[in-house]
N, C-alpha and C positions, 0 to 999 in steps of 0.2 A: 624679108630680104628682097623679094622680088620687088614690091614696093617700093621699096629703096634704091633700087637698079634702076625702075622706069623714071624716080625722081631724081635721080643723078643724069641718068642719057638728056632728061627736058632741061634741067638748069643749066647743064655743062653747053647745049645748043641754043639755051635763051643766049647765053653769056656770048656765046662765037657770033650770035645775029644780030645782038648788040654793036660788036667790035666791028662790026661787019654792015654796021648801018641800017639794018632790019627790023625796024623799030616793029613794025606789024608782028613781025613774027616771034621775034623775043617775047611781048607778049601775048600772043596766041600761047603759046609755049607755057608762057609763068602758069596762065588759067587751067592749062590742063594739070601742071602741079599743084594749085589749090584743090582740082579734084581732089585728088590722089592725097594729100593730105589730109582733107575730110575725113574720104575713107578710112586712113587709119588712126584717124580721131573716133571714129564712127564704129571701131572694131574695139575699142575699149572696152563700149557696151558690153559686150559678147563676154571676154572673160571678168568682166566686174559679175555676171552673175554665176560664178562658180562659188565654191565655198571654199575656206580659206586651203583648207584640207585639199580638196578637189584641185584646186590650182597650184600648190604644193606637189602634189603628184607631177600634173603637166608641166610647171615651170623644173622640175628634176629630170625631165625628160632633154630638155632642151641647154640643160648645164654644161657649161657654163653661160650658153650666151643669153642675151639680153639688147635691147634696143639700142642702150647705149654702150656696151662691148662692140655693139657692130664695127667693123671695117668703114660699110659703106654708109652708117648714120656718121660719124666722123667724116669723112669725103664731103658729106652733105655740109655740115658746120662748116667744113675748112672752105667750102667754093661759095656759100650764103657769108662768107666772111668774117666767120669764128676760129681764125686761125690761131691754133694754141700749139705750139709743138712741142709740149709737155706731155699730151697724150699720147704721140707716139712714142716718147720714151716709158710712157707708164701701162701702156699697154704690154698684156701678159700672152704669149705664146702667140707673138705677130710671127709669120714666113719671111722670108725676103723679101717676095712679090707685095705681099700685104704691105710693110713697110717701103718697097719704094713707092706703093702706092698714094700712100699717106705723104713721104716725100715732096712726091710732083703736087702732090694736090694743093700742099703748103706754099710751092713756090709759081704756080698760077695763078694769072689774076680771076679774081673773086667776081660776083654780079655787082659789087658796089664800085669796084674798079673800072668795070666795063658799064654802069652805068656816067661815070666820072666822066669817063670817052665820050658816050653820047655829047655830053653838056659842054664840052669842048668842042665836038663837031659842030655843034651849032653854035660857036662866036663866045661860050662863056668861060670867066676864067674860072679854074679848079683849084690854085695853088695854095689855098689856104681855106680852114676852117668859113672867116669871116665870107671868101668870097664864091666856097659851094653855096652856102645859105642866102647868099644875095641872088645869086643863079635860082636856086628853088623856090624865092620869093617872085622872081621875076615870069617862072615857070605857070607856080602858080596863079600870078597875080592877072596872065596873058596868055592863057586857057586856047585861043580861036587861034593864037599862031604858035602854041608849043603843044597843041594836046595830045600826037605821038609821045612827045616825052613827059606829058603830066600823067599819062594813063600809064606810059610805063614805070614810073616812081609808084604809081598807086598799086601794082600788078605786085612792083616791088615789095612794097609795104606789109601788103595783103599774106605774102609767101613767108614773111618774117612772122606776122601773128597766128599764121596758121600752124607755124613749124614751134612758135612758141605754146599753143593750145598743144599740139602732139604730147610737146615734153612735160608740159605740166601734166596733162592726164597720166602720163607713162609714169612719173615719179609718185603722184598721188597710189596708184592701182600698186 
């Protein structure tokens, strides 16, 4: 959970330094959530060497919750732009606070939203499918005068396979 708090304060502040024209520091920001992400890729290790028994005990200790029961891995999905708001209805013994937290989270804009911005500050249109990927082609294709915002899609990128390695390992374990 702590882990989860520090990855929420950096994406919620890539996202504002984005909207905010920040390109440097949105990504400064993503890369120290790849750390952090590692890390708790990296912390799998640890209890994959328990015995099934052993870990049985420790996961009884911490009943009901779980990585994905969390609050604030939901928070994480809803602002990386897996907004489902089905989980907050299916979520079991939310508080108020919990749920309005989950609320706002749903109706902010997301890192792909505030990347959208970016690409528009700089002259491209967003308003449809065909013409982000024309923008991403052009992003890419012209490296020497957009590479704030090619590194920053890459930063982007990067924090989506990391956060997808977490979840596979978590659901494998």
């Amino acid at each position: 959970e702590l882990w989860f708090k520090q990855i929420l304060h950096e994406l919620t502040a890539s996202r504002d330094a984005m909207l905010n024209g920040e390109l440097w520091l949105a990504e400064h920001l993503l890369r120290r959530v790849h750390t952090i992400e590692r890390v708790l890729t990296q912390q799998v290790d640890i209890l994959e060497t328990m015995t099934p028994q052993d870990f049985g005990e420790f996961r009884h200790r911490l009943s009901p919750a779980s990585g994905f029961q969390s609050v604030q891995f939901r928070e994480i999905e809803f602002l990386s732009g897996a907004k489902d708001p089905s989980f907050v209805r299916r979520f079991r013994g939310l508080t108020e606070v919990e749920q309005e937290r989950l609320r706002r989270r749903l109706e902010e804009p997301t890192l792909w939203d505030a990347y959208l911005e970016v690409l528009r500050k700089a002259g491209f249109d967003t308003d449809s499918e065909d013409s982000i990927r024309d923008a991403l082609r052009k992003v890419a294709g012209d490296r020497s005068h957009y590479a704030a915002i090619w590194e920053l899609g890459e930063a982007l990128l990067q924090h989506d396979e990391l956060a997808a390695a977490w979840r596979a390992r978590h659901v494998v374990m």
